[in-house]
Each structure stands twice: as structure tokens, then as C-alpha cells.
C-alpha angles and dihedrals in degrees: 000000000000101000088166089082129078107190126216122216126185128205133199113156095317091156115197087348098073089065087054090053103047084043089061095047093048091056096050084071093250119184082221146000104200104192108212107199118197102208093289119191103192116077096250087114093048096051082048092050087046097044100041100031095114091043100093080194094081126074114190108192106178122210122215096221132022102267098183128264099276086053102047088050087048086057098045091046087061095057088053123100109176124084098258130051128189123212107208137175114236087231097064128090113212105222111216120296090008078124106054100031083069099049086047090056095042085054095063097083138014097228088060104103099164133033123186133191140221109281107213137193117238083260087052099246116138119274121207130255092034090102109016137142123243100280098238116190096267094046089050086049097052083042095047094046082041092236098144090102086067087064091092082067099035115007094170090056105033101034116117136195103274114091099176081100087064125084116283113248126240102220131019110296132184126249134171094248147026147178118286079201086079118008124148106196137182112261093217085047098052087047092053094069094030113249135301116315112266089202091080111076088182139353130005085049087104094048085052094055093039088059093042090060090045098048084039081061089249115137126228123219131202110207109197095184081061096083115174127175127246137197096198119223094347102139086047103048082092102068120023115172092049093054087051095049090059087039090058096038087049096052085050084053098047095046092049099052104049109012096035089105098042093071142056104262082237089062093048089047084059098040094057086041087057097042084048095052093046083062087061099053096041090054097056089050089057092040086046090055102039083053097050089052084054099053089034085064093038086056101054092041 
């Protein structure tokens, strides 16, 4: 059973599927579960705290406000004390041996600082996000004009950043990106470049740490045989348009700070207008929708 692996949850209103969850870590054989609760006001917390009182593995710490995703797992890692620490969504169910399958792969070589594993729908079919490369500017802009079906005939020019339409490997494999929803780190690694960015409330923080370790000259792997299932978006479903503004202020973040340079300022300029204006329109969808529910209900009434 791997004992050299604490494990970092982090809660925000998961309702029934965080006992699932922390089910699913306790029987991988785990050193520590060390439950990171952002201010929930549901009673997801308290059903944990009922359930698992007994269990000495599991550390709840409770924060007052809700301080973002990168900070609460800042806070957790530093509750951790085993060589390996993985980062995992409260909505996700770790199969047998997921655990393990990753600390074996990050065992292979001594330049590997992050395994992943293969985020699955409830039928078993591939999510997104789980395998990807770094979305650089031209690859958001093919994804946002939904050019990526034009890569049969230029793969080069219309590729975007999702690989889960590509074969599924046989044996673990590196790629630029994975999933902070599931993502087993090096302890020394995650030391080396200093924790996850702050500056991220929610989303893009995992690309950012992703690209530290590259850039860091730690490897990322990608472990198929890891599958781990995912309720996808379910603590967010709630709140929408809050969710997409930290999306969209993350990706600002993400593309400052390591393709800035790259570009004429001109182009940037119009990067971070575009991803502003796909807010807007985002947001009227949501708004469109929200309103429709409303005057279905009215109707019927």
C-alpha cells in the first residue's frame, strides 16, 4: 500500500460527493488526507467530520473565507509530511490502485515531478483537460473559433490544446499539461518553484504550475491505467458567471505572465480584448438561460 503519499482535498460546497471522494483516498492506503475547506455552507464538512472522526488519517483545517483553490492547496501542502502529495478535486472517485499506478510512474526517473491520471465520465469515456499541451495564443484562438476539426488537414495550424481525441496511450507518456483535478506531484519538486500561484482564485493555476515545473526542467507524465472519476463541474454548476470571470481573469493571468514577450504588444492587447469579450458573451448565455428557467416556470405556473 503506498504510505509515501499524503493526499489534498479541497472543499467548497461538494455536497454527498465529497464522502465519496475521501472514501476513495482512505482505501488507496494514503499516510494523510488533509481536508482543506473553503468557508462551505452547505453541510458536506460536517457529514465528513461525523463520518471520519475515528479515522487519525484525516486533518480538517477550516478557512474563514473562501481564499481560492492555489492557496487552499498551499495551505494543505503544508500540512503534508511524505514525499509525494496529490492535488484532487472533491468531486472525483480514485478506482483501485489510481494511487499507486501514478507513484510508480513518478518513480521511473528522477527528472519526473507530476503524474496525472485519466479523468473519466461516470460511463468511462475520456474527459478533457486530463493530457493537454500549454495553450498557447494561437492554439485558444483555433479552440475558441472551434477550428480544431480542420487539424486532419493541418494539424500544425488548427490543433488545439486538448489531446483526449487522441489515442489513448499504453503506458505512462509525458505531456506539457494536466488536470489540477488529479495531480500527484514531488514534494522536492513542488518546493523547487515554490508552491502553487496565489495569484489564481480559480482555474489556469494548474497550467501555471504545469509550466513552472517545465520551465524548472521537471517532466510531466500522463498514467492511463490511473482512472479516476470525475463529476465534472459539479461544485461550480451553482454559480456560473462567477466561475467564468476567474476563468477569464486567469487566462489573462496565465498569458502575461509567459507568452507576453512572445508577441507584439499590439497582438496581447488583442489577446486579453478577445478573451474579455468572450466573458461577455459568456455571461449573456448564462444570463439568457437563467432567464429562460425563470419564465418556463412562470408559464406553467
Amino acid at each position: 500500500m503506498p504510505q509515501s503519499c499524503d493526499v489534498v482535498v479541497v472543499n467548497y460546497n461538494a455536497g454527498l460527493l465529497l464522502q465519496d471522494c475521501v472514501l476513495s483516498v482512505l482505501a488507496q492506503g494514503v499516510n494523510r488526507l488533509v481536508l482543506v475547506d473553503n468557508a462551505s455552507h452547505d453541510d458536506s464538512l460536517e457529514r465528513i467530520a461525523t463520518r471520519f472522526s475515528a479515522d487519525e488519517r484525516l486533518i480538517i483545517l477550516r478557512n474563514p473565507t473562501n481564499t481560492g483553490f492555489a492557496a487552499a492547496c498551499n495551505l494543505g501542502a503544508r500540512h503534508c509530511e511524505q514525499t509525494h502529495i496529490l492535488f484532487l478535486n472533491p468531486d472525483t472517485v480514485l478506482q483501485p490502485g489510481a494511487l499507486q499506478g501514478m507513484i510508480d510512474a513518478l518513480r521511473q526517473t528522477t527528472d519526473l515531478g507530476m503524474a496525472g491520471g485519466l479523468l473519466c465520465n461516470v460511463d468511462g469515456s475520456e474527459q478533457p483537460g486530463g493530457r493537454r499541451v500549454f495553450p498557447t495564443p494561437r492554439r485558444a484562438v483555433v479552440r475558441a473559433l472551434k477550428l480544431s476539426g480542420l487539424a486532419r488537414l493541418s494539424p500544425r495550424l488548427f490543433s488545439d490544446y486538448l489531446l483526449h481525441r487522441e489515442p489513448l496511450p499504453l503506458h505512462p507518456t509525458l505531456v506539457e499539461a494536466i488536470s489540477g483535478a488529479c495531480m500527484l506531484v514531488k514534494r522536492k519538486a513542488l518546493d523547487s518553484v515554490g508552491g502553487w500561484d496565489e495569484g489564481y482564485f480559480l482555474h489556469c493555476e494548474d497550467l501555471d504550475l504545469c509550466m513552472r515545473f517545465r520551465l524548472a526542467g521537471w517532466k510531466v507524465c500522463f498514467v492511463p491505467q490511473a482512472r479516476i472519476f470525475h463529476t465534472w463541474g459539479a461544485c461550480s454548476r451553482t454559480r456560473p458567471v462567477f466561475v467564468e470571470w476567474h476563468k477569464h481573469r486567469g487566462m489573462i493571468r496565465f498569458y502575461g505572465k509567459f507568452f507576453r514577450n512572445d508577441y507584439p504588444k499590439v497582438l496581447s492587447w488583442g489577446l486579453s480584448a478577445a478573451v474579455w469579450v468572450r466573458f461577455g458573451v459568456v455571461v449573456v448565455y448564462h444570463w439568457g438561460r437563467q432567464l429562460g428557467r425563470v419564465f418556463g416556470q412562470t408559464r406553467w405556473q
